[in-house]
N, C-alpha and C positions, 0 to 999 in steps of 0.2 A: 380464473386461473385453473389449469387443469387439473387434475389428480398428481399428476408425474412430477411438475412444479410445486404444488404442494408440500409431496414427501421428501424433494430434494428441500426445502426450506426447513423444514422439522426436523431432518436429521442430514447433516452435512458432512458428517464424517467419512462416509465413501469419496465424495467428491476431491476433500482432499490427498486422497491418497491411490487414486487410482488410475492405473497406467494403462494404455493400449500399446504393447510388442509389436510392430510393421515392419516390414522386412525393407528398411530403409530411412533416408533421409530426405522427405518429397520433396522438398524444394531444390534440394541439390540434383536429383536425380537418383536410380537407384544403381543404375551403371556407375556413376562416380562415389559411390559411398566408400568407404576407405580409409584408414589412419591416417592415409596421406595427403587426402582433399583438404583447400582451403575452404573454411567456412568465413565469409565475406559478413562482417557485424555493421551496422547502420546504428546509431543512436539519434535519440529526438528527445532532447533538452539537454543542453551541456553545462546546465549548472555543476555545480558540486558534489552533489549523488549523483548524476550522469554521467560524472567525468571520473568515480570511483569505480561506479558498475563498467565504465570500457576498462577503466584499469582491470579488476576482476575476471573480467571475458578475457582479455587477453593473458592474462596468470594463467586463468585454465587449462590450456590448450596451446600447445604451440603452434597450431596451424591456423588458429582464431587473428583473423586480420580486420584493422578497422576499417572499414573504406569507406563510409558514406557519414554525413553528420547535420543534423537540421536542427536550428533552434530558429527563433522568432525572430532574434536578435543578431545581427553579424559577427557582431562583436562577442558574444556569448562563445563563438565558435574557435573566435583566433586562441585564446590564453590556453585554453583543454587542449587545442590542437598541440599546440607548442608543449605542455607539459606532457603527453603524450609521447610525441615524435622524442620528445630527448631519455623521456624513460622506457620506450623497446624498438627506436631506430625506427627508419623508412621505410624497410620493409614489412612491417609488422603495421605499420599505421601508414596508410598512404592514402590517403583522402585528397584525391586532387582537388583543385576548386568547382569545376565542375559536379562534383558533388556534394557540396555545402551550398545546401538550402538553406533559405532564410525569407521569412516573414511568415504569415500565420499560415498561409499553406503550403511551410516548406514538409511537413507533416505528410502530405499527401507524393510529393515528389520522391522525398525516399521510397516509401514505400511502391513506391514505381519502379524504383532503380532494382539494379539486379544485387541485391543483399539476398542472402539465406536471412540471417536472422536481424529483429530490433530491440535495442534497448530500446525502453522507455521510462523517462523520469521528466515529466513535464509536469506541471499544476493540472491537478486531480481534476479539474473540471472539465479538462479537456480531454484526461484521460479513456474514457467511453469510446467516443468517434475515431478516437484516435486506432485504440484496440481494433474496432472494425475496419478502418481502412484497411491496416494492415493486416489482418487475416485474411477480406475478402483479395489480398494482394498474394497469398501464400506464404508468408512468414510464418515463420517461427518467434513467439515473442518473451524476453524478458520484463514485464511487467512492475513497478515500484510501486508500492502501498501511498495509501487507500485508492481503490480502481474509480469510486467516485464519489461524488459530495451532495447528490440528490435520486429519488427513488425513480425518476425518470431512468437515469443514469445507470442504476443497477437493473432494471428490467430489458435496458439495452444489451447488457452484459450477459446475464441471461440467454437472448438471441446469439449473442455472438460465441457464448460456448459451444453452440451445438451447431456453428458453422465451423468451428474448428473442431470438433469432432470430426463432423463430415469430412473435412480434408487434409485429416488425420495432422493436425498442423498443434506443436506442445505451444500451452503458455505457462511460464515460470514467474510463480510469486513472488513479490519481495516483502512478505512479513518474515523479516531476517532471524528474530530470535527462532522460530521453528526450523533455523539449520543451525542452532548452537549445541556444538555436541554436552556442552554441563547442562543446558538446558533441558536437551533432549533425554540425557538419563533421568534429571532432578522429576521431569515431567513423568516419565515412566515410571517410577516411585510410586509416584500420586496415583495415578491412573493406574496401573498394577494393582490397586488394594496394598502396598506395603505399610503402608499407614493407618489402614483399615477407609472407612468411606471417607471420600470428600464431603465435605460441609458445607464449605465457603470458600469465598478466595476474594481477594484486596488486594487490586490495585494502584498503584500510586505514579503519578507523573509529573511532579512539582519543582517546575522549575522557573528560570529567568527567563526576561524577555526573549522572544524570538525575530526579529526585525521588524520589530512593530514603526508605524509611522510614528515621528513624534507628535505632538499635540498642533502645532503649530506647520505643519508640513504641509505647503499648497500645491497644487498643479500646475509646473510649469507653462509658461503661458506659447500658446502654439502647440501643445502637446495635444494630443486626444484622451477622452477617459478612456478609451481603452487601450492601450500602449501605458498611461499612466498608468492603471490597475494591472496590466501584465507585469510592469516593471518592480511593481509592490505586490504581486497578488498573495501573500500571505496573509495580508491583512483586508482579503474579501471573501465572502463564504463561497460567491457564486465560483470562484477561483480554485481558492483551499480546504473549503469545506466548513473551517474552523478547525483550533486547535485540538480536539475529540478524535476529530478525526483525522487531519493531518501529521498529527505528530504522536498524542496517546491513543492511537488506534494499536498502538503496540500491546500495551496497556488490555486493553479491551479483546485484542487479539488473545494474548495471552489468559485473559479469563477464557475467550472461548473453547480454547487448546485445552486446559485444566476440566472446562466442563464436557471434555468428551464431544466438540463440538454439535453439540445438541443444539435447536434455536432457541433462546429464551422464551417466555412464556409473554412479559411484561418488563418495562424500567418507569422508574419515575424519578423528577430527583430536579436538581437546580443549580443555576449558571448566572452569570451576569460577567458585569465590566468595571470590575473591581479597580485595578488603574487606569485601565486604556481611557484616552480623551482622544483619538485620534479622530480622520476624518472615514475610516476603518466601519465595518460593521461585524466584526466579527469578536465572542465573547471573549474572554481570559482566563475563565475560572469552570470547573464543570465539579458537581459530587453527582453522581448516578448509581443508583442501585439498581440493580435486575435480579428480577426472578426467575428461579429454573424448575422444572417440574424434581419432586421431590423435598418440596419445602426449601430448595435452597437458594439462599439469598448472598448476594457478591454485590461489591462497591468498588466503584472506580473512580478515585481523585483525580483531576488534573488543574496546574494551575500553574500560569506564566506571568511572575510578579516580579520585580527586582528586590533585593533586599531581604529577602527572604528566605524563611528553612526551603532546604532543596531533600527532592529524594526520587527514586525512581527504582521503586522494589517492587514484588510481585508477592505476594504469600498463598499459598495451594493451603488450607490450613482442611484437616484431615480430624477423624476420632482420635489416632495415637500420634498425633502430630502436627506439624508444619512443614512444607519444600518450598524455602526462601531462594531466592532469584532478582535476577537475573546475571549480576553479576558476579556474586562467586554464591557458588549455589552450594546448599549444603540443608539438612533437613532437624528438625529441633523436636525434642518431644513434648511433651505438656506441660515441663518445668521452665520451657525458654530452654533445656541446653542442648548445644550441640550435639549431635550424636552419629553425623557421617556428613563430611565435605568432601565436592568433586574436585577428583583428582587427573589432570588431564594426560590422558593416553599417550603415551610417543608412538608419532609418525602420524597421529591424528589432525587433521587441519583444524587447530581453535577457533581460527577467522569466520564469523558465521556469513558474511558478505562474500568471501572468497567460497566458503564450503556451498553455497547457493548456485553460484556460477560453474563449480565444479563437476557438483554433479547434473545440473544442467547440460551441461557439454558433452558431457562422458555420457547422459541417456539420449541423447542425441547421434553420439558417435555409435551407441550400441542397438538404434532403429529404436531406442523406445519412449514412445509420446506420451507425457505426462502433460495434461489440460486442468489445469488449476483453474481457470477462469466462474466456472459456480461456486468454489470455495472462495476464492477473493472476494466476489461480491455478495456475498455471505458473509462473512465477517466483515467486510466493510455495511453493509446492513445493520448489524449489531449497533456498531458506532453511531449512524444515522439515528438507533430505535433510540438510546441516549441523548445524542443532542435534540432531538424532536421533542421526546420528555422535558427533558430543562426547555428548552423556547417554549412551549406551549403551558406547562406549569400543568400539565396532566399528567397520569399514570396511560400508557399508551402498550397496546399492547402489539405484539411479531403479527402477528394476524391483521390488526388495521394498519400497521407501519404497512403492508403489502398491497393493501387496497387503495394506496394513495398513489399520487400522479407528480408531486412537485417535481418541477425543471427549472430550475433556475438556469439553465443556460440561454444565452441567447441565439438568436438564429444567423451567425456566420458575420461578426460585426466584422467593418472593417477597423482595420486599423486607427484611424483617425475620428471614429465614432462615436457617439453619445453613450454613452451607459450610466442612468442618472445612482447612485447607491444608495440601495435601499435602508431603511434605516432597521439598526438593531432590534431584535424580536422581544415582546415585553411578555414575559409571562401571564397567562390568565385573558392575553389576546388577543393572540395570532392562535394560529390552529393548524391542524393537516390540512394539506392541500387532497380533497377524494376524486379518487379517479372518474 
């Protein structure tokens, strides 16, 4: 790896926040840039974050029109369509059928069509390729967390930052709480020194089942594993990644964000398959700890049980303190008491999904390119360096997580294709995969 890669892995705090000003909107043209131009939106997966994020794009901006839409599945496309069309009219959302792709390389056909920008919210594993089509296409992308679920995956990511540098082309994150405005001050707190140093920070993401297979769940017969496993892919890594990363990447993110988004040093830590009996390979349960330089040490819970205690907080825990999050945030001092909760702004957009898209639009409107893509796969790293510790039952450190090669994807199934699943990782051994 070079020098330049190196220091962007070690400290990634620039990456996230740094803009290039271009006197335009390249894909639109610079001739047509304007308050009044339509920006023409394409989405790729219209699940239910897919089908929030067009809502969102379209709140932003009243000249943000839906027009193109591709998922795997046809039927994914009609229901989003329809609640779309009845909630901002025809002209707002007019997706002829000629542009509603469908099957696994309706992906590729959007990104063909003539869209300025994409959503994207499809399973993380296909998220990668997906990213490069559409950059080497000239989009502009809105991106949904985690960008992938193996180190293959993020070294792709990588490459594809500094192709959309090159053609000055924004991509927009969706690790959502980093546009919560109580977030974002609770976090300023911390990071300001108002508390004195940070310490530590804990995690927590414990909740109920997430569409797990039941035990007994078979594959319909005439189906293929892989249409089967698209239809379920929550419940396969090479898919979802697992739930670390698919869903407490928030989790994780938010440690990142608290530690000054620095790279960890090392995690270690332990996961299993505490209920799941499915035909699934993917864990339910994660505790990880990572270390940071400065002696500090941070854990991240996650666990998806039914029946049991839920929670889903964050704690920045500080020398003169605590900044508890993420939902009503507010900061404690050494006794546990309260001692200043946010209070929200008027005229402030609360929504962090809406405030995402907002100003997305709005730096777009105003020519200025924001390329998050080495900060996405940067904290989505983090998450991988975690679940890698728990499967392997090692202390793994930012440095050989980077030297390894795993790809679990496969190379272009089709549809109706074999994909035998592998079985869940037994700590003590499986191992990294070295480059």
């Amino acid at each position: 790896m070079s020098e330049t890669n190196n220091s962007t892995r070690r400290n990634f705090v620039k990456t996230a926040t740094a803009a290039t000003a271009v006197a335009g909107f390249p894909h639109i043209g610079r001739a047509e840039i304007g308050s009044s131009n339509t920006i023409k939106v394409g989405l790729i997966g219209c699940g239910g974050r897919g089908t929030g994020a067009a809502t969102q794009a379209l709140k932003s901006d009243d000249k943000v029109k839906l027009w193109a839409m591709a998922d795997a599945f046809p039927e994914k496309i009609e229901g989003p369509l329809k609640t779309l069309g009845a909630a901002f009219g025809n002209e707002r959302v007019e997706v002829d059928k000629s542009r509603q792709f469908t099957g696994l390389d309706a992906f590729e056909k959007l990104a063909a069509s003539d869209v300025d920008v994409v959503l994207m919210a499809t399973p993380p594993g296909y998220r990668p390729s997906m990213l490069r089509k559409c950059i080497e296409a000239g989009k502009h992308v809105f991106a949904e967390k985690p960008m992938a679920i193996d180190m293959a995956g993020i070294h792709h990511l990588m490459e594809t930052a500094k192709i959309a540098d090159e053609k000055k082309l924004a991509i927009q994150h969706g690790y959502c709480w980093r546009y919560s405005p109580a977030n974002r001050v609770g976090f300023a707190k911390a990071l300001g020194g108002e508390l004195g140093r940070i310490t530590s920070f804990v995690g927590t993401y414990l909740g109920g089942t997430v569409r797990a297979l039941s035990p007994d769940a078979k594959q319909p017969e005439g189906m293929g594993d892989v249409e089967w496993q698209l239809r379920n892919w929550i419940n396969f890594e090479w898919l979802s990644g697992g739930p670390l990363l698919e869903q407490c990447i928030h989790a994780v993110d938010k440690m990142a964000w608290a530690m000054g988004d620095v790279a960890p040093i090392a995690a270690f830590g332990n996961g299993g398959r505490g209920q799941r009996r499915d035909a699934g390979n993917v864990y339910d349960n994660y505790s990880i700890t990572y270390e940071y330089p400065g002696n500090v040490f941070c854990q991240i819970q996650q666990r998806q049980y039914s029946n049991s205690f839920n929670e889903n907080v964050s704690r920045i825990i500080c020398e003169g303190g605590t900044v508890v999050g993420p939902w009503k945030v507010s900061t404690k001092d050494a006794k546990g008491k309260t001692n200043w909760k946010y209070r929200a702004e008027k005229g402030v957009e609360q929504n962090m999904y809406q405030t995402c898209h907002n100003e997305f639009f709005a730096n777009l409107r105003a020519g200025k390119i924001v390329n998050s893509c080495e900060f996405m796969a940067n904290s989505t790293a983090v998450g991988i360096l975690g679940r890698e510790a728990a499967h392997t039952g090692q202390r793994i450190t930012w440095d050989d997580l980077w030297a390894t090669s795993e790809d679990q994807a496969p190379d272009n199934p089709p549809m109706n294709g074999k994909m035998p699943i592998p079985a869940p990782p037994i700590p003590g051994t499986d191992s990294l995969a070295k480059a």
